[in-house]
Structure formats: structure tokens, C-alpha cells
C-alpha positions as CSV (number, residue, x, y, z in Angstrom):
1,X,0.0,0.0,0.0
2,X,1.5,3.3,-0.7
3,X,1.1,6.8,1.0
4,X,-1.9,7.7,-0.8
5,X,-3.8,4.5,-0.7
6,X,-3.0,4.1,3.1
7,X,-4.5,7.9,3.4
8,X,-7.3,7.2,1.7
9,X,-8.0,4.1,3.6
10,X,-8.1,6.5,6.8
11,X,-10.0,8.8,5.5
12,X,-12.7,6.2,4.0
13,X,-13.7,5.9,7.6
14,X,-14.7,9.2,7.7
15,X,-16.0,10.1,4.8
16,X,-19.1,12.0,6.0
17,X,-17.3,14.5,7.6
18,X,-16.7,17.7,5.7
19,X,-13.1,18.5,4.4
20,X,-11.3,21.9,3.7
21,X,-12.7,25.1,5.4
22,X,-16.7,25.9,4.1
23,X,-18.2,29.1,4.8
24,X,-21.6,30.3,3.0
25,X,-21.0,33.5,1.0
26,X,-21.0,36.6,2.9
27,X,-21.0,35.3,6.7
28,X,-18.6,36.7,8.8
29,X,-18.1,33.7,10.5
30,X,-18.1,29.9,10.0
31,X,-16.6,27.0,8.3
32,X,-14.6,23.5,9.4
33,X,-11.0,23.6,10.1
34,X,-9.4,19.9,9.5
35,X,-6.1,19.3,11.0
36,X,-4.1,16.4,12.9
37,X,-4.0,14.7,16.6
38,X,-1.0,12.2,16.5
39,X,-1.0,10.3,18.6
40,X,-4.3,9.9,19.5
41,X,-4.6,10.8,23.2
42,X,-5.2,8.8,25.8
43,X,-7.9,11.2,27.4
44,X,-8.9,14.6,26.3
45,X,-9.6,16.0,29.9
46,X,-6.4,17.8,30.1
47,X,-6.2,18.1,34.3
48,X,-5.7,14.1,33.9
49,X,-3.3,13.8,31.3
50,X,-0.4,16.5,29.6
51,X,0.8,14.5,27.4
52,X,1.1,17.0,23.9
53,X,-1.7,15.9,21.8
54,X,-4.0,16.2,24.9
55,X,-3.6,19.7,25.3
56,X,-3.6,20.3,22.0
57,X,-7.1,19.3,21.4
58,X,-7.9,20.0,25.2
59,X,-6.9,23.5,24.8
60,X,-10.0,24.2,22.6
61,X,-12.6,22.1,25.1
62,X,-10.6,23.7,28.4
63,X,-9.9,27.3,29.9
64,X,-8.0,29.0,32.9
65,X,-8.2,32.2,34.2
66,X,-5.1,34.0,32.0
67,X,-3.2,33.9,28.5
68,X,0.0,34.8,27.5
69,X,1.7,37.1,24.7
70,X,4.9,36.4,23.0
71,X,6.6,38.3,25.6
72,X,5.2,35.7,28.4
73,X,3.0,38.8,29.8
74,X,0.0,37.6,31.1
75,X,-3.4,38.3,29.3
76,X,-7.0,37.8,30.5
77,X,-8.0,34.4,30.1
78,X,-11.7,33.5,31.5
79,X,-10.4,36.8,34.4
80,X,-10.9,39.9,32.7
81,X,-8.6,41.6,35.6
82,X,-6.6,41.0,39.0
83,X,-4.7,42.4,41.1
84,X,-1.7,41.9,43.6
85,X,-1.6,43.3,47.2
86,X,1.6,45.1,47.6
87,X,3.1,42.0,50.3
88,X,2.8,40.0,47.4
89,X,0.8,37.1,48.8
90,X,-2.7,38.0,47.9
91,X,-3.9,37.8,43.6
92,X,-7.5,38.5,43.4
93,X,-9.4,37.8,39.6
94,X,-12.3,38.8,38.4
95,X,-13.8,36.5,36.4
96,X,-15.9,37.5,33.3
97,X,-19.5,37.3,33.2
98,X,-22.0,34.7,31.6
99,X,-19.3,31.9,31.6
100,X,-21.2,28.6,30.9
101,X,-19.6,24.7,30.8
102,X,-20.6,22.8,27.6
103,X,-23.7,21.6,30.0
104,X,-25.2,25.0,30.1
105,X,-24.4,24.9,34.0
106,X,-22.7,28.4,34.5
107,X,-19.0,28.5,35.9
108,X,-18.5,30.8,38.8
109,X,-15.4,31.0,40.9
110,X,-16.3,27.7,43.1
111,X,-14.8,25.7,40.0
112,X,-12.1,27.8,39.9
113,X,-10.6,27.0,43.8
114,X,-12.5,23.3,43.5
115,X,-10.3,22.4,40.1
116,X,-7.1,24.5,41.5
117,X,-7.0,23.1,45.3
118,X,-9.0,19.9,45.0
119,X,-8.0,18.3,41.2
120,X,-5.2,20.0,39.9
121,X,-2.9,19.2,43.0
122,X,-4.1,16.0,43.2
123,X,-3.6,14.9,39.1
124,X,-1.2,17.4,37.6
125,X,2.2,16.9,38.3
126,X,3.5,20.8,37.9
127,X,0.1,22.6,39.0
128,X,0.3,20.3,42.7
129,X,3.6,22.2,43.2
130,X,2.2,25.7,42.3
131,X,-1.2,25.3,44.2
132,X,0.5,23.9,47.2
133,X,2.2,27.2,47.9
134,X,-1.5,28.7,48.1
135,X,-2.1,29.2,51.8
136,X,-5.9,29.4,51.3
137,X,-8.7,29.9,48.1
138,X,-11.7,31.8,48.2
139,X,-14.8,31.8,46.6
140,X,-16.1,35.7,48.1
141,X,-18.5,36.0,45.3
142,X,-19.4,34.0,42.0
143,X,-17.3,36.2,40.2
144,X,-14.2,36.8,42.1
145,X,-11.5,34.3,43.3
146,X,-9.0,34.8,46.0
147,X,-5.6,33.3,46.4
148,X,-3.5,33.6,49.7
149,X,-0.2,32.4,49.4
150,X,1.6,31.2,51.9
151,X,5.1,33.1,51.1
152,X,5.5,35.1,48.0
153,X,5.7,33.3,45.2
154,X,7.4,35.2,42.4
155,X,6.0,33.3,38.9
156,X,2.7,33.1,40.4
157,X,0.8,34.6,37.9
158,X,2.5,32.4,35.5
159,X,0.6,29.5,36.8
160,X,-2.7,29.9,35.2
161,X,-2.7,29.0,31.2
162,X,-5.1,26.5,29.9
163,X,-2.5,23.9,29.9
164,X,-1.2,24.5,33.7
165,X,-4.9,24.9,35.3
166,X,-7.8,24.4,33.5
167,X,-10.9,24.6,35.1
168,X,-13.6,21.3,35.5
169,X,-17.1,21.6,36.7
170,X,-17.2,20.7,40.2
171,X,-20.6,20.1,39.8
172,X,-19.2,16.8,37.9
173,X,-16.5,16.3,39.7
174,X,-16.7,16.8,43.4
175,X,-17.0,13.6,45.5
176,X,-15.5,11.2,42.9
177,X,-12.5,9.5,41.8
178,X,-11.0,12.4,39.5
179,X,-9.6,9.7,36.9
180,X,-12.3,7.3,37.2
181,X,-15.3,9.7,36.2
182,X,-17.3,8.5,33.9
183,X,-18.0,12.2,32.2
184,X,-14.6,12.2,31.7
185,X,-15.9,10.6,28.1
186,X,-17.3,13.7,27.7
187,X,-14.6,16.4,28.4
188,X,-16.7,19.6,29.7
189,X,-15.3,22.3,29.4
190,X,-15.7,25.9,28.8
191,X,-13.9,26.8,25.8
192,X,-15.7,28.0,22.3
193,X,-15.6,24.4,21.2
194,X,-17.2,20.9,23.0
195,X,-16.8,17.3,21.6
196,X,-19.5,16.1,19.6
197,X,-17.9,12.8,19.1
198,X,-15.0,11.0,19.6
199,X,-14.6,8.0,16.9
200,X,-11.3,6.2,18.3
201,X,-8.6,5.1,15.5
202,X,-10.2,8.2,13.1
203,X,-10.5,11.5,14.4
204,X,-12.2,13.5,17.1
205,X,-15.0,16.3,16.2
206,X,-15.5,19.2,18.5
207,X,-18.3,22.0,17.5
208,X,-19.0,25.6,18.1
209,X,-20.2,26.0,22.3
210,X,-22.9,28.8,21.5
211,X,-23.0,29.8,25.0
212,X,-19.6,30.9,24.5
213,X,-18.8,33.9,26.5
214,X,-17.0,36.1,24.2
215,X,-19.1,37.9,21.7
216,X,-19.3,36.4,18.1
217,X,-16.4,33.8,18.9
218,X,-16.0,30.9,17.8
219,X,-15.7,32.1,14.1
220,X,-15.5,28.6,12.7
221,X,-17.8,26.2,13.3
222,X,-16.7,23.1,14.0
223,X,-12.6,21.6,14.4
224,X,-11.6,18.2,13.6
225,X,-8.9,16.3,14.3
226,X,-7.8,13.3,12.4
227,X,-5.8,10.3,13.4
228,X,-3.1,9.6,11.1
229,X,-0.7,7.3,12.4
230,X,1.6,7.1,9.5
231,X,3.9,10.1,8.9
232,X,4.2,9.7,5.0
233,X,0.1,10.3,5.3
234,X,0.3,13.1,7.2
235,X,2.7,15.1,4.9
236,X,0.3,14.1,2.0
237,X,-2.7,15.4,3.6
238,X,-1.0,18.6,4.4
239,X,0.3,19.3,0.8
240,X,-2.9,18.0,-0.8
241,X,-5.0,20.1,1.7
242,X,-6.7,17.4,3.0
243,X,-5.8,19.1,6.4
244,X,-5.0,22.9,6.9
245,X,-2.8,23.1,10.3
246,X,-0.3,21.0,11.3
247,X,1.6,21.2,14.7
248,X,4.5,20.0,16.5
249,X,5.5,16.6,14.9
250,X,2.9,16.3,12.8
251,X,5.1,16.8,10.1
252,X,8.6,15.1,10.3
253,X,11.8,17.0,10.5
254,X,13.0,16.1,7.5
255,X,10.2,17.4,5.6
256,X,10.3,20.9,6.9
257,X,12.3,22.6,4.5
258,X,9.6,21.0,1.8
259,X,6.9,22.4,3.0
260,X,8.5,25.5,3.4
261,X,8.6,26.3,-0.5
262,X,4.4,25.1,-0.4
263,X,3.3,28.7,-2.1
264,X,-0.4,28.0,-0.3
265,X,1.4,27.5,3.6
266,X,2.4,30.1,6.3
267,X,5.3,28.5,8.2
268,X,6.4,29.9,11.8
269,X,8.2,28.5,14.8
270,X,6.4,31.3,16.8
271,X,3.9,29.9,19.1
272,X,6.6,27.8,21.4
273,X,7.8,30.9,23.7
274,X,5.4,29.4,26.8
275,X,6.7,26.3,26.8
276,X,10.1,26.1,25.2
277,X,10.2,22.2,24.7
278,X,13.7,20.8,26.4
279,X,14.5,17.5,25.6
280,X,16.7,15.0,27.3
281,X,17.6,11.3,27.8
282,X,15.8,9.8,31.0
283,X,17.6,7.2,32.9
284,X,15.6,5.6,36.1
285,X,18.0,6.4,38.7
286,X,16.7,3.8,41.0
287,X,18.2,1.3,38.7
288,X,21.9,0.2,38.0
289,X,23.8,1.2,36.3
290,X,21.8,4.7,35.9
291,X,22.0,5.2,39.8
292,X,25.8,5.7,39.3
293,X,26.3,9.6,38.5
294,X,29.6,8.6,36.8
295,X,27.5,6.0,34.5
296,X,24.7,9.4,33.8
297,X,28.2,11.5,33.0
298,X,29.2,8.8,30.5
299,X,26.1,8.8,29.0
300,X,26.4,13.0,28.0
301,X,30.1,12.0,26.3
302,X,28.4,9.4,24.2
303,X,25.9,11.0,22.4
304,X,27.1,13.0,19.5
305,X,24.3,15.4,20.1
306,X,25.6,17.8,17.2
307,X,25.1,14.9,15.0
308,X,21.7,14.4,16.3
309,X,20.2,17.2,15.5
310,X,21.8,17.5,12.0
311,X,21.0,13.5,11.0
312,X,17.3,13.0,13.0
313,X,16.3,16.9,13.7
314,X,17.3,18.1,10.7
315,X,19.4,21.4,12.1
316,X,15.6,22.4,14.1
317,X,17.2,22.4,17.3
318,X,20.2,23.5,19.9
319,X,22.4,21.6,21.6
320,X,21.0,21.6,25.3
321,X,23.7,23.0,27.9
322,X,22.0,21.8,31.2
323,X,18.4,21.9,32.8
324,X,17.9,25.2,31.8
325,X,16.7,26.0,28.1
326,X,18.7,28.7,26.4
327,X,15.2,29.9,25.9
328,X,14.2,30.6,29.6
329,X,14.7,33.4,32.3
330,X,17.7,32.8,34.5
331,X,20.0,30.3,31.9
332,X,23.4,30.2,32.1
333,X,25.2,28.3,30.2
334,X,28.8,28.9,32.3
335,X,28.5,24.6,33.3
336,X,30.4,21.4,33.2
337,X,30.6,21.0,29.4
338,X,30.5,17.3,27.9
339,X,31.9,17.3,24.4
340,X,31.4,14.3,22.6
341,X,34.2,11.9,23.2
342,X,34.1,8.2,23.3
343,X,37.4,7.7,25.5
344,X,35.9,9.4,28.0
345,X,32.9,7.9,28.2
346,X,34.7,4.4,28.8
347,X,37.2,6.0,30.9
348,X,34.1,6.9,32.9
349,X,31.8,2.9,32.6
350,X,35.5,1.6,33.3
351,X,36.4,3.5,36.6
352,X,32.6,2.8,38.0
353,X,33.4,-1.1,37.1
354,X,31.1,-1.5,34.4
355,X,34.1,-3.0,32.2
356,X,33.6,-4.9,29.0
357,X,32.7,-8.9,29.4
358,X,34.2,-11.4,27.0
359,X,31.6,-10.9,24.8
360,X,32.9,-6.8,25.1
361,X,29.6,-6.0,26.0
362,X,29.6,-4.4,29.3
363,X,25.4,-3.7,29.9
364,X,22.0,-4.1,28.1
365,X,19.5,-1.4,29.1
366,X,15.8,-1.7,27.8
367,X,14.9,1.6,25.7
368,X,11.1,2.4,25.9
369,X,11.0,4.4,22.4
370,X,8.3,7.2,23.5
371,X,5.6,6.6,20.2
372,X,4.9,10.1,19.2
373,X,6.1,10.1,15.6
374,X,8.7,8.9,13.2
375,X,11.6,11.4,14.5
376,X,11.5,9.5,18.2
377,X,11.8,5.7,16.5
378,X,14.8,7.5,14.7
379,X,16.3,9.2,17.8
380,X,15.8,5.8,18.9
381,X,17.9,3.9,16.8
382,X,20.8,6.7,16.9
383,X,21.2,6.6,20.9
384,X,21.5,2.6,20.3
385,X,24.0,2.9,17.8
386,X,26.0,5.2,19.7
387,X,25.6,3.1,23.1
388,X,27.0,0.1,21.4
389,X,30.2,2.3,20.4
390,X,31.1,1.9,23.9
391,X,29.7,-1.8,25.0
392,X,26.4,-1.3,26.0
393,X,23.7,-2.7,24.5
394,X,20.7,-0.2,24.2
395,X,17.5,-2.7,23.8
396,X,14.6,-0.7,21.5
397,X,11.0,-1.7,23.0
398,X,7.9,-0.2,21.4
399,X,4.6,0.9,23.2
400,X,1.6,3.0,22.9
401,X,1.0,6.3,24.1
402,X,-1.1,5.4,27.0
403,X,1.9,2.4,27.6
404,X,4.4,4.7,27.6
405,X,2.9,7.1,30.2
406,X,2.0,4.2,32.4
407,X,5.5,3.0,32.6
408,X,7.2,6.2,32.9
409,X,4.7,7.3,35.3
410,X,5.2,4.3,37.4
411,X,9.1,4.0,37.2
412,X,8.5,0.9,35.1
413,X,11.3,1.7,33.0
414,X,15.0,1.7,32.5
415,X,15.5,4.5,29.6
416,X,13.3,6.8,27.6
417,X,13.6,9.9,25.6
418,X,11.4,12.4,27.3
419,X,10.1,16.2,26.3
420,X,8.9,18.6,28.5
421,X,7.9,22.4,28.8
422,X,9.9,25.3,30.6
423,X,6.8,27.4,30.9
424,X,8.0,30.7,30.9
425,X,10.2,30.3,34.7
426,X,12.0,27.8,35.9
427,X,10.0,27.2,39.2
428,X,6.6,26.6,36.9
429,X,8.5,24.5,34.4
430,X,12.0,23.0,35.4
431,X,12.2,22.4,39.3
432,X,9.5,19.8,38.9
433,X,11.3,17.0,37.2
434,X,14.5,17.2,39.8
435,X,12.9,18.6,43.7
436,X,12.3,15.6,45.8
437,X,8.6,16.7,46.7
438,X,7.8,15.8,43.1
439,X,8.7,12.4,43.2
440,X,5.3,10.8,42.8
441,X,4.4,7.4,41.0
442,X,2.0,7.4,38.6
443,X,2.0,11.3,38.0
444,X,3.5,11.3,34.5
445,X,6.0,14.7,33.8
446,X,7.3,14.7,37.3
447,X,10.5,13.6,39.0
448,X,10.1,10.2,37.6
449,X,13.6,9.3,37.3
450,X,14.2,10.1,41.5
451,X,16.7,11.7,41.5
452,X,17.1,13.2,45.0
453,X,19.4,16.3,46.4
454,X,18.6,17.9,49.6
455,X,20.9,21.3,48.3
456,X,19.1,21.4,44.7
457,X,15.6,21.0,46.5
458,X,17.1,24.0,48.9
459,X,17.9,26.0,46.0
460,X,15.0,25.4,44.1
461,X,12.5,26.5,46.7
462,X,14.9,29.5,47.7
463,X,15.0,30.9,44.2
464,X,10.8,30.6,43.8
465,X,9.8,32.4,46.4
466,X,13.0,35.2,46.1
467,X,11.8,38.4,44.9
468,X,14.8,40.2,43.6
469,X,15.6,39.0,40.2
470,X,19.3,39.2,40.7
471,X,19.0,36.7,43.7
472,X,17.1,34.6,41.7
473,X,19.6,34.6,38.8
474,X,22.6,33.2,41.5
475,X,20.3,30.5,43.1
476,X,19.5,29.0,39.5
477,X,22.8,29.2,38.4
478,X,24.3,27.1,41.4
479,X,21.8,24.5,41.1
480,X,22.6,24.6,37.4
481,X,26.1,24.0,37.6
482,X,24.9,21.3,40.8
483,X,22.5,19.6,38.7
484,X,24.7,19.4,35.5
485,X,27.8,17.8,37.6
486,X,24.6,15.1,38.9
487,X,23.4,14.6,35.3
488,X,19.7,13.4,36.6
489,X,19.2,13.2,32.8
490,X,21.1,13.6,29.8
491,X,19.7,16.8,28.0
492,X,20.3,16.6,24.2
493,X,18.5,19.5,22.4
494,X,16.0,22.5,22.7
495,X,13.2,21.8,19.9
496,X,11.7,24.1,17.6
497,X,9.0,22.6,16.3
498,X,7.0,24.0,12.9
499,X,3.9,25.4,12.7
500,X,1.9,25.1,8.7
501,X,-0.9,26.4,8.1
502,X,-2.9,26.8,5.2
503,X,-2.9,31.0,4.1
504,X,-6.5,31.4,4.3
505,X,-6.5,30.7,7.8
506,X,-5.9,34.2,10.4
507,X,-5.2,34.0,13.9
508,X,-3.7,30.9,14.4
509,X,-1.0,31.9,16.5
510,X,-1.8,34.8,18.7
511,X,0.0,33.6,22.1
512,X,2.8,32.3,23.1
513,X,0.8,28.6,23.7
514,X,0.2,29.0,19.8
515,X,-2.0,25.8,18.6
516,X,-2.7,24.7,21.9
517,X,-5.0,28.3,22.2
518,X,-8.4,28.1,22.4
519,X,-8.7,29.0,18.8
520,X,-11.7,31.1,19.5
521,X,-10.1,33.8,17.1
522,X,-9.1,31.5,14.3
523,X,-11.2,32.7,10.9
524,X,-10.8,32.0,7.2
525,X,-10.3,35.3,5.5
């Protein structure tokens, strides 16, 4: 079967739905936007799962209270306004009026301190950390929420995009098992879209909410996404517009600087500033050899990581220095450098003792490749090819995406590639994967690994609730250069994922969360 016959073989399935973007003649709004989910998520009700395609599609169902520009300033979200007493420990919002959930059941500021104290810290593995600074949440008014920190808290405001803390119905929620819901089936939310159906294996069709609290918004009618598992299918549906927007890996690397030259597409990397995807090698430091720094330190020497991102990414990347991204407030790259050298690296295995058998092997670690495209079955095979230059075996195993969060989430695992966002600070986005408090199984995107230092937890917790910046900046760079000597993971490269879209389409990126927005903007011109 070739790439158009296994295309059209997905799309026979769902032939009744409408392709392209429709609008009657002269309406100032309308029309259906196809693009792609891949992988299909696990769960669209993004306070239970953030893995990338979830909030991606969740982003349009869900809502918090802010947004964020380009420039990381915050915007109003579902708050029209708030305000900070001058101690820093008190952020009042004022929620916009006429707010309905997809049930017609109005949302008033009891959902908001129910999904930020009760859910959130109890299923989301960065939002726990955030809300468990919050001293106490009130409810004065159906319209305004109250949060009393317990110290200040200097990203605070930072805490509250549609990916960090969206808001559930309590009325659905409260007294139940959060994951176990049985409305979770139906994800309801706020936002200007609601699922109409959800066909598993072919695509997921959300429509307009016309109780939608902004005036005239949603412009388009209906969004749906379409499962296409096979990356050859996905380019061809882009370039055949089949599907107007494609996001993050959608599209493989390699076919970037293609589309580029596509007359009919807008290309940007814009979109990305929020989250600044940092990418890295995880190694379960519970297990040997990974529990052995010097084994974690060989590991950075190994990978030719200049090579990787020129053979796998393409050249859409840089080379990670440290926990930090390049990208962030407070990097430094002044760290422990690890240039690529193999001698090292088996200067390194040999002074721990893990020394070549007869056979010259000197380990065999099981690889669970993460199953999010093409480009991570690639990355895959050029980490095992550059293991075996030094005697270790590196063991591919294959999974789905609700497999692989399962046994990352619950330490059942030796080594995976993992991606995850720097949101904007690095107490919202990078303290989580390496602060003791954060080691929790079965929370997926937290400190699965274990790694455990009582002076990085110190420093991490000193630097969030410092108020002077220049404080802040010498706190993060001594765990940075701690952290980088400990080599929790082995960071390879900061991403920069592609954005197409087709040229008809406006507003598509207008944040710095770019196609994870709400999309309430988005119109065909």
C-alpha cells in the first residue's frame, strides 16, 4: 500500500465528515478547520493527562483564568482583571460574566478554587507544586477568586494557562474518583468548542459552544482532528489540503524545509515561547547502572548530540547545555561542558566497574521508544547505535502512548527519551522534574527518574519564592552547575517545532501557547 492508498484508507472511515474550510458567501463567520491529533490521546480532559496531543485538542474544550503574549505577559483568560496586594501574597481575579460549561451549568469562581485546590494538585504533576504554595482559596463572590499564598511566590501569575490549570465543573467532579469519572468521556469544558464525538482510531469532532462567553467567537464552526498514524500520510494530507494546520510533529523534521517552499502555507516557529520544549535522555536512577552519576556522565560524552540534530532533527534544534533551556529566564550556560568523546565515556563505565565482558559488551539497558512520531523511532535507533560504540547494549522496546505514560509514570522503566515544557520560569517549568517533593508514581512529567538532592531542592525553593531577580539569577545558576555535575538526565536538544498552516486561515498563532489556544479567534479570511 502506498502513501496515498493508506491515506485514503483513513479517511474512507470518515467520509461523512466535511473536508477543507466551508463558509456560505458573505458570513462573517463559519466553516470547518481539518487538521491532525498524533497520537491519539489517551484522554482529552487535560487536568488528567499533559501529554502534547492532549492539550492540544484539550486547549479548545478547556480554559483558565489568564493567556500569555509572545513576551510571556499575562493576558486575560476566563479573568478579565486582577490584582496583587503590595506584600505579594494576595492575587485577586475577576472572572468575566455569563461563563457557561458545555452543560449550560454556569462556571463561577467555586470551579475555579474546587479544580485548582482539590484536582489540579491531586492529578497534575506541575500545578500540585504551584497550588501547594497557596495558603488558602476563596470563593467571596461567584465572580471573584481569592488566592493567599503562603510566602510570595514570584512566577505566580504564570501558573494559570489552559495547559497549567484548566478549570472542571465541580458540579461533575466533586466527591468522585477524578480519573475514574465517567463524564470524563465527555470532556466539559468551557472553551468555544465541545466534543460532539469521539470516533477512536479516526478522528475527534468538536463543535461551536454557543454559549460561549466572548461575543461572536468561535468564528468557525466546528474543528476536527484526524488520526493519522503514518507520517508519509500526514505530509500528504498537508500538501494535498486534506488538512489545513499541522503542529509540532505532525510533520517530520526532515520534511520541513519541503513544505516550506508550499506557495499555499504560512510557516512559523512562533507559538513555542510558553513552553520552550527541552528535551533529554531519562535514565531511572533507581536502577543500575543509571544510579551511578559517573554511568549518567558517561552517558552525555556518548551522544554525539551535534550529530543528532543535523542526521534525526534536521538542524531544528540546539544543543542543550543543562536543565535550563537557552530559551528561559535565569540560563546560564557557564556549566560542566561534555563534548562528545568516546574515551571518555569508557574512561568513565570503566572507573565505575562496568568494564567490557568477553563478549565486550559491558550492559543491556531496555529503551522504551516514546511513540509520538517517526523522529522519536529514529532518535531511537541513533542513541543505540551510539551506546554500542562503547559496550552497552541499548534494547529498543515499542509501546503506545497510554503504555508509555503508564511506565514512565510508574518507574516501570530503565530509559526513555522524554520532552517537556519550561513554561516561561523555571520554578513553573524545570524544578519539577528534579525537587524531591515531586517524586510521585503514577503522575506522569514529574520527578520520575528520583533523583534526589537535599541542596538542589534547597535551592529550588529559595529561588521561587526570592523576589529580587538578581537573587534569583545566583540561586539557578548554582543549582545549574549542581545539577549538570549530577546529570539526573542527559539533556540533548531544545526543539523548535514548525507550525503550517494553510494562508487562508488568520489568527492561528496569537500567544505564546500558539496551537494549543483556544482557537476562538481563528477565521478564514
Amino acid at each position: 500500500m502506498n502513501r496515498r492508498e493508506f491515506t485514503a484508507a483513513i479517511l474512507a472511515g470518515s467520509a461523512a465528515l466535511p473536508f477543507g474550510i466551508t463558509r456560505a458567501v458573505g458570513q462573517t463567520r463559519g466553516g470547518t478547520l481539518n487538521t491532525i491529533i498524533q497520537p491519539e490521546p489517551p484522554v482529552l480532559v487535560t487536568a488528567l493527562n499533559q501529554q502534547q496531543p492532549t492539550l492540544t485538542l484539550g486547549g479548545k474544550i478547556y480554559e483558565s483564568l489568564l493567556k500569555y503574549g509572545p513576551d510571556l505577559k499575562p493576558m486575560p483568560g476566563m479573568a478579565k482583571s486582577w490584582e496583587i496586594s503590595p506584600d505579594g501574597l494576595t492575587y485577586t481575579f475577576k472572572l468575566f460574566e455569563g461563563i457557561t460549561f458545555h452543560d449550560g451549568k454556569p462556571m463561577t469562581s467555586e470551579d475555579v478554587v474546587f479544580s485548582c485546590m482539590q484536582v489540579l494538585t491531586q492529578t497534575h504533576p506541575r500545578a500540585r507544586n504551584n497550588f501547594a504554595r497557596v495558603a488558602s482559596a476563596e470563593a467571596p463572590d461567584p465572580l471573584t477568586v481569592v488566592f493567599k499564598l503562603k510566602q510570595p511566590f514570584a512566577p505566580f501569575l504564570g501558573c494559570f494557562d489552559c495547559t497549567s490549570a484548566p478549570i472542571l465543573p465541580k458540579h461533575v467532579y466533586e466527591g468522585t474518583d477524578f480519573r475514574k469519572n465517567p463524564m470524563n468521556d465527555k470532556a466539559i469544558g468551557t472553551g468555544p468548542f465541545k466534543l460532539k464525538e469521539w470516533v477512536r482510531g479516526s478522528h475527534v469532532h468538536l463543535v461551536r459552544h454557543d454559549g460561549y462567553y466572548l461575543k461572536d467567537q468561535p468564528y468557525l464552526d466546528e474543528i476536527i482532528y484526524r488520526v493519522i498514524p503514518d507520517a508519509a500520510s500526514r505530509a500528504l494530507a498537508l500538501e494535498n489540503g486534506t488538512v489545513q494546520l499541522v503542529q509540532w510533529s505532525d510533520i517530520e523534521f526532515f520534511d520541513v524545509t519541503r513544505f516550506k517552499k508550499q506557495a499555499n502555507l504560512e510557516y512559523t516557529t512562533n507559538g513555542y515561547e510558553y513552553f520552550a520544549p527541552h528535551q533529554w535522555l531519562e535514565m531511572n536512577n533507581r536502577i543500575a547502572p543509571m544510579n551511578d552519576k559517573r554511568f549518567r556522565q558517561a552517558v552525555m560524552h556518548l551522544i554525539d548530540r551535534d550529530a543528532l540534530n543535523k542526521r534525526v532533527y534536521f538542524g531544528n534544534a540546539k544543543i542543550a547545555t543543562g536543565p535550563i533551556s537557552s530559551k528561559t529566564r535565569f540560563y546560564d550556560g557557564n556549566v560542566k561542558k561534555y563534548e562528545y568523546s568516546l574515551d571518555k565515556a569508557k574512561a568513565l563505565l570503566d572507573e565505575m566497574g562496568l568494564k567490557p565482558g568477553a563478549n565486550g559488551k559491558r550492559a543491556e539497558i531496555k529503551y522504551v521508544v516514546p511513540p509520538y512520531g517517526e523522529v522519536y523511532q529514529r532518535a531511537g535507533e541513533f542513541f543505540r547505535q551510539s551506546f554500542s560504540r562503547v559496550g552497552i547494549d541499548l534494547v529498543l522496546v515499542g509501546t503506545d502512548m497510554a503504555g508509555w505514560a503508564e511506565k514512565v509514570g510508574n518507574w516501570d522503566y530503565e530509559m526513555t527519551q522524554n520532552l517537556l515544557y519550561q513554561l516561561g520560569d523555571p520554578a513553573l517549568g524545570v524544578s519539577r522534574t528534579y525537587i524531591s517533593t515531586n517524586i510521585k508514581k503514577g503522575i506522569l512529567f514529574s520527578n520520575t527518574q528520583g533523583y534526589s538532592n537535599p541542596e538542589v531542592d534547597r535551592l529550588f525553593e529559595e529561588a521561587a519564592v526570592a523576589l529580587d531577580e538578581k537573587k534569583r539569577q545566583e540561586l539557578y545558576t548554582k543549582v545549574q552547575q549542581i545539577l549538570v555535575e549530577d546529570v539526573p538526565v542527559a539533556w540533548t536538544l531544545e526543539l523548535e517545532y514548525p507550525i503550517f498552516y494553510d494562508k487562508s486561515l488568520k489568527n492561528v498563532v496569537t500567544t505564546a501557547i500558539g496551537s494549543h489556544e483556544t482557537f476562538g479567534v481563528v477565521h478564514k479570511s
